[in-house]
C-alpha positions as CSV (number, residue, x, y, z in Angstrom):
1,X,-18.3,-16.3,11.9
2,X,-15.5,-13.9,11.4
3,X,-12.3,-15.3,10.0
4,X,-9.1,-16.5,12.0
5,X,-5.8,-15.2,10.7
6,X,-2.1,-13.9,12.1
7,X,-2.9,-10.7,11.5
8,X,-5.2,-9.4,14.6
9,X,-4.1,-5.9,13.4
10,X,-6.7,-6.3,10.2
11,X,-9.2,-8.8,11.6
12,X,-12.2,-6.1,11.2
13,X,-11.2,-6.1,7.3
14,X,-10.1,-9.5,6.5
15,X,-13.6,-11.1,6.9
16,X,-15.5,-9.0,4.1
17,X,-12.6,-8.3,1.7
18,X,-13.0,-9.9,-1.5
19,X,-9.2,-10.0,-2.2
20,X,-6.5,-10.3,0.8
21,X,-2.9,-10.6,-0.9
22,X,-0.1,-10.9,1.8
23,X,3.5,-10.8,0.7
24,X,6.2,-10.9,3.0
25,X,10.1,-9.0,3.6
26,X,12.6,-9.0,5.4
27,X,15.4,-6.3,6.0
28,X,17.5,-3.8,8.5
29,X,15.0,-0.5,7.1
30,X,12.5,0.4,10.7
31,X,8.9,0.2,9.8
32,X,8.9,4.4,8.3
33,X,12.0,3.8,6.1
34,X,10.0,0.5,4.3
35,X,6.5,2.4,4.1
36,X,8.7,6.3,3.0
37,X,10.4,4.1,0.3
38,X,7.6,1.8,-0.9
39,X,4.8,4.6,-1.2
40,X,7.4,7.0,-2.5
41,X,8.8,5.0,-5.4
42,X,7.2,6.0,-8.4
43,X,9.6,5.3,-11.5
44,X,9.0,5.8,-14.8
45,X,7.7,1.9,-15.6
46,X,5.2,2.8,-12.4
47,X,4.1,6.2,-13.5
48,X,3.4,4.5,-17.2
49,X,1.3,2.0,-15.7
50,X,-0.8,4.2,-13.7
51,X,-1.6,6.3,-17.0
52,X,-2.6,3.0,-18.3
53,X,-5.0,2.1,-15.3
54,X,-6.5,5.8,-15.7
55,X,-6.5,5.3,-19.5
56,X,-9.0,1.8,-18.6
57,X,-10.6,3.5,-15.9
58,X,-12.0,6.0,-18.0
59,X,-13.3,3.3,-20.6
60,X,-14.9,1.7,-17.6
61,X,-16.4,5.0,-16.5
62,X,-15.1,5.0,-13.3
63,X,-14.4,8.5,-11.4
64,X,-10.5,7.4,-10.1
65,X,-7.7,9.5,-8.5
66,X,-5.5,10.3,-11.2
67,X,-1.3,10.2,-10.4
68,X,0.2,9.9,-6.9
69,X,1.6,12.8,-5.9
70,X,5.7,12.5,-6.8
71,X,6.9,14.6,-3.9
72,X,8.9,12.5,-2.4
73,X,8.4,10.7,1.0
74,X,11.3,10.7,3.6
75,X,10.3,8.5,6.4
76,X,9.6,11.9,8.6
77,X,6.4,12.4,6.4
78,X,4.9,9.4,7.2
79,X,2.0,10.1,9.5
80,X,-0.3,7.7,12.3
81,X,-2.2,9.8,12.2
82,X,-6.0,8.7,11.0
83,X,-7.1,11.1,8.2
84,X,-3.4,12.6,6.8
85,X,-2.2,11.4,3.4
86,X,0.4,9.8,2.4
87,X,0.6,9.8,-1.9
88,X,-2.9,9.0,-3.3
89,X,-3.7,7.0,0.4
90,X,-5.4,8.1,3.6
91,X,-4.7,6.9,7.0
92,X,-6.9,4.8,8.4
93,X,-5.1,3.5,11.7
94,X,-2.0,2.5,13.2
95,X,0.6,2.1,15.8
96,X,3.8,3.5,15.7
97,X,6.5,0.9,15.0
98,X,4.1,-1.7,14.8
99,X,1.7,-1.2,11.6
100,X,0.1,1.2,9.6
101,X,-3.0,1.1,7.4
102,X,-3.7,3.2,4.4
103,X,-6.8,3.5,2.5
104,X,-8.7,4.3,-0.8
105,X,-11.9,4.4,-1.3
106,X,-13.4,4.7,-5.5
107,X,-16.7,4.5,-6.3
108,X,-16.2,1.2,-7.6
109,X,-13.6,-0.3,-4.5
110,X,-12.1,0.2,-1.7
111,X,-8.6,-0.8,-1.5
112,X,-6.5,-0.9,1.7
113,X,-3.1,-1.2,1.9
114,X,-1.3,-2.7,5.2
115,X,2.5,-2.2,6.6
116,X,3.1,-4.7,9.8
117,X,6.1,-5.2,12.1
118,X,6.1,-7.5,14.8
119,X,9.4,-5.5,15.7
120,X,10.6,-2.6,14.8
121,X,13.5,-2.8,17.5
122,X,14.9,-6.3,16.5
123,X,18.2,-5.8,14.1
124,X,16.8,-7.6,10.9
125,X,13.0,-6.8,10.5
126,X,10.1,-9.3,9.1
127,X,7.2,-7.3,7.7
128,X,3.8,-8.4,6.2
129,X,2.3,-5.9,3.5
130,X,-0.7,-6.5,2.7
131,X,-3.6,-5.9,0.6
132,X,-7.3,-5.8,0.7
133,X,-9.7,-5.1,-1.9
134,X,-13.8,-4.3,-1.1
135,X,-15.7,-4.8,-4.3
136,X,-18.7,-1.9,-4.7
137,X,-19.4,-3.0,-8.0
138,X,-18.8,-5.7,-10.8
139,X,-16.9,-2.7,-12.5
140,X,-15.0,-2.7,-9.2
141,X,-14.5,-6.6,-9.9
142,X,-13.5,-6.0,-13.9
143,X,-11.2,-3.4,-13.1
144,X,-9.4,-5.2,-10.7
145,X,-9.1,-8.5,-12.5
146,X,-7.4,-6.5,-15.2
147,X,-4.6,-4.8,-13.1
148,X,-3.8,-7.8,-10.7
149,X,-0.7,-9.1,-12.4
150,X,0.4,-5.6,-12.5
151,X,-0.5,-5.2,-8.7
152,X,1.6,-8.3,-8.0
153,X,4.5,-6.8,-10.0
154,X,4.3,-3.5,-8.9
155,X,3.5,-4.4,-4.9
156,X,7.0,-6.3,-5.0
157,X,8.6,-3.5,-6.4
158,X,7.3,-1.4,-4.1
159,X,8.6,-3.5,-1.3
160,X,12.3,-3.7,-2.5
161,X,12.4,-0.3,-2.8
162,X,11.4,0.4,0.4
163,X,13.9,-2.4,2.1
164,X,16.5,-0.2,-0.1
165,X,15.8,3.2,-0.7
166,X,14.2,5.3,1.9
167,X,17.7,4.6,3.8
168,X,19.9,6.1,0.3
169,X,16.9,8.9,0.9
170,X,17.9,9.7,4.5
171,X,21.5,9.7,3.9
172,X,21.5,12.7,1.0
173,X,19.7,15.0,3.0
């Protein structure tokens, strides 16, 4: 019996994920500006925690992407289209001005990461990001259990950054 949420937009996923963390914003950025400046921020705090996950990774033996890309993401680059990247993520579906979802897929996991509007026309914005974790293995499990209070941390981060930056990011160019 599949599971009833308020978000039809991930109702395929929601069902089988083993993890589903929803966090909530709101701001003036349109649905590109929050996505360009939350996948984009990468400062130093972020890019020493990802050495650490590939440091555990590698104890774990898992095969992992190593570093995001740190080109930087205007809201322009951010793609709809199923297949592109965007940092370390693939697209796996959206709708322009309404949600997009990005994808990565380990040996171990697959982790999903959502962006959703319910209006991307409305002058203050309420957005759901969410995430969703797929367990392949109990390595996918350990590994996972070990970085969540950094994926809380880092999620949030991400998420003021994008209700802030990607507009500073706009304006300079």
């Amino acid at each position: 019996m599949p599971v009833r949420t308020d978000l039809p937009e991930l109702d395929d996923l929601i069902p089988t994920a083993d993890v589903v963390d929803l966090k909530t914003a709101t701001g003036t950025v349109t649905l590109r500006e929050l996505i360009a400046g939350a996948v984009g921020y990468q400062p130093g705090w972020i890019k020493s925690l990802y050495a650490v996950r590939i440091l555990f990774a590698r104890l774990l033996r898992l095969d992992m992407a190593g570093m995001p890309p740190t080109d930087e993401i205007r809201p322009a680059d951010v793609s709809f289209t199923p297949g592109d990247d965007l940092s370390f993520f693939k697209v796996i579906r959206g709708e322009e001005h309404h949600y997009l979802l990005l994808g990565m897929k380990d040996k171990h996991l697959t982790a999903y990461l959502a962006f959703i509007v319910a209006d991307d026309t409305a002058p203050q914005r309420d957005f759901k990001i969410v995430t969703l974790v797929h367990f392949h293995q109990k390595t996918g499990r350990l590994y996972f259990a070990a970085i969540r209070p950094f994926h809380h941390v880092v999620v949030r981060a991400m998420i003021r950054a994008g209700l802030t930056r990607s507009a500073k990011v706009g304006q300079e160019r």
